[in-house]
C-alpha positions as CSV (number, residue, x, y, z in Angstrom):
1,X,0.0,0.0,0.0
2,X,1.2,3.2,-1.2
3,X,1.6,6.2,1.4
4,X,-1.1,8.4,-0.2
5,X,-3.3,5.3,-0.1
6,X,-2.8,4.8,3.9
7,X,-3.4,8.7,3.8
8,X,-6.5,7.9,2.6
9,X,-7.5,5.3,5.1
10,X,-7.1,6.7,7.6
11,X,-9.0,10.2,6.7
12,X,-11.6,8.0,6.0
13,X,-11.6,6.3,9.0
14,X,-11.3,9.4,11.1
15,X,-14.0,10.6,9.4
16,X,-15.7,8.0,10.2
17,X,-15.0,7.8,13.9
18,X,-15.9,11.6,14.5
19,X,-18.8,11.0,12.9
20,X,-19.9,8.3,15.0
21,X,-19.1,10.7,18.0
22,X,-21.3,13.2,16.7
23,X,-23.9,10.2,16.0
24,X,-23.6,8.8,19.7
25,X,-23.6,12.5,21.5
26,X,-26.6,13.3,19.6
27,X,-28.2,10.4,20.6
28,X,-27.4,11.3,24.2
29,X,-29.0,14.7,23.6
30,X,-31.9,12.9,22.4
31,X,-32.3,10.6,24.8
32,X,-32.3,13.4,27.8
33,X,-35.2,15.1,27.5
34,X,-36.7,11.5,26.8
35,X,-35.0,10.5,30.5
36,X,-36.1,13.9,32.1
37,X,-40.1,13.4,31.2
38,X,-39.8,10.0,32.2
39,X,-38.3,11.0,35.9
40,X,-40.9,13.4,36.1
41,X,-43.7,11.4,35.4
42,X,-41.6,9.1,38.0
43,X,-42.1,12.0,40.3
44,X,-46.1,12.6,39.6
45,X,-46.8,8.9,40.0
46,X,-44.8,9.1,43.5
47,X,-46.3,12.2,44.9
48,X,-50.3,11.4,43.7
49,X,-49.7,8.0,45.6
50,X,-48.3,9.9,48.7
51,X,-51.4,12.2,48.2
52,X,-53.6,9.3,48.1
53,X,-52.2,7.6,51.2
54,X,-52.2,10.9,53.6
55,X,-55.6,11.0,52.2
56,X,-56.6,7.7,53.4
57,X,-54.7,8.1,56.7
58,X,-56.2,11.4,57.2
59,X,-59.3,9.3,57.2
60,X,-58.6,6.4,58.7
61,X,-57.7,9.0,61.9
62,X,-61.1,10.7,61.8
63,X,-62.7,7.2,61.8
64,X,-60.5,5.9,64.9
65,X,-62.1,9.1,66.8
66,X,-65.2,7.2,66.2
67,X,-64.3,3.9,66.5
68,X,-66.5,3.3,69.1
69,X,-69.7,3.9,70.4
70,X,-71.2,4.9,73.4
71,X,-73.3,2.0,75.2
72,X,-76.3,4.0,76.2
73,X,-76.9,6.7,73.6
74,X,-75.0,4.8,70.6
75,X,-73.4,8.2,70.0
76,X,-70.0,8.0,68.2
77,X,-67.2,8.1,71.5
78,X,-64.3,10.5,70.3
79,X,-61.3,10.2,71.8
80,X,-61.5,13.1,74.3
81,X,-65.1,13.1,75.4
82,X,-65.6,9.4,77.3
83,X,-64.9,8.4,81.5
84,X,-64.0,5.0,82.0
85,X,-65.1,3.9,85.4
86,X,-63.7,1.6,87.9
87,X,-65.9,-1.7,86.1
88,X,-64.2,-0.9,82.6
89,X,-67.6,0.8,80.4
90,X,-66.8,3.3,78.4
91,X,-69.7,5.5,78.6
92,X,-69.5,9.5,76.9
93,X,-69.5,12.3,79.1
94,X,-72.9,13.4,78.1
95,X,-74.7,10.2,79.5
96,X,-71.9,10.6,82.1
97,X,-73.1,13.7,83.0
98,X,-76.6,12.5,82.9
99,X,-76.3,10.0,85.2
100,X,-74.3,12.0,87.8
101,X,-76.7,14.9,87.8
102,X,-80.0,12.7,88.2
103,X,-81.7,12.6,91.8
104,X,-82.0,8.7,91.1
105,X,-80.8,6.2,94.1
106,X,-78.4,5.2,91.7
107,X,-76.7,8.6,90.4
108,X,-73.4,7.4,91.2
109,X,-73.4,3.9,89.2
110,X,-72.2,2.6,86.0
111,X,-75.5,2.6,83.7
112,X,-74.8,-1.0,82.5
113,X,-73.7,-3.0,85.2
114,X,-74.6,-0.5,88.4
115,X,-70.6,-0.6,89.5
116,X,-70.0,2.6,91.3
117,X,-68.5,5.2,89.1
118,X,-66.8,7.6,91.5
């Protein structure tokens, strides 16, 4: 092979080489903003299922403030409106108070199994 020949060669092949460079960096370019909306869809999925979840706990707290009802009255017992007597009732303070405040012989008993509240 003559020297202009190897010349040739290996323009070509530099030629060649650069422009697969080019090729593979504009693929890169390509392929970030393709990366970037997929991350951020990533991201939307990941937050909207947070959002759902504080949205069920949220709830699932206002239910345990109900989670129970009152014996006598069948009201809803929240967490800070109940006495729990020496027998082991919960009873709300509304038929709490009820009891307590009635002239009955039995003011000062549980209303389900007549234990003495105070």
């Amino acid at each position: 092979m003559s020297n202009t020949q190897i010349y040739q060669l290996h323009k070509t092949y530099n030629l060649l080489y650069h422009s697969n460079v080019d090729y593979g960096s504009n693929i890169n370019a390509m392929q970030t903003p393709v990366r970037l909306h997929i991350e951020e869809q990533k991201t939307r999925n990941m937050l909207s299922d947070l959002e759902n979840k504080i949205a069920k706990w949220t709830q699932v707290a206002q239910d345990r403030h109900y989670d129970e009802e009152c014996p006598i009255c069948y009201e809803g017992i929240r967490i800070n409106n109940y006495i729990v007597p020496s027998c082991g009732h919960k009873i709300c303070l509304g038929c709490y108070k009820s009891c307590i405040l009635s002239k009955s012989p039995c003011a000062n008993n549980c209303c389900l199994c007549k234990g003495t509240i105070l």
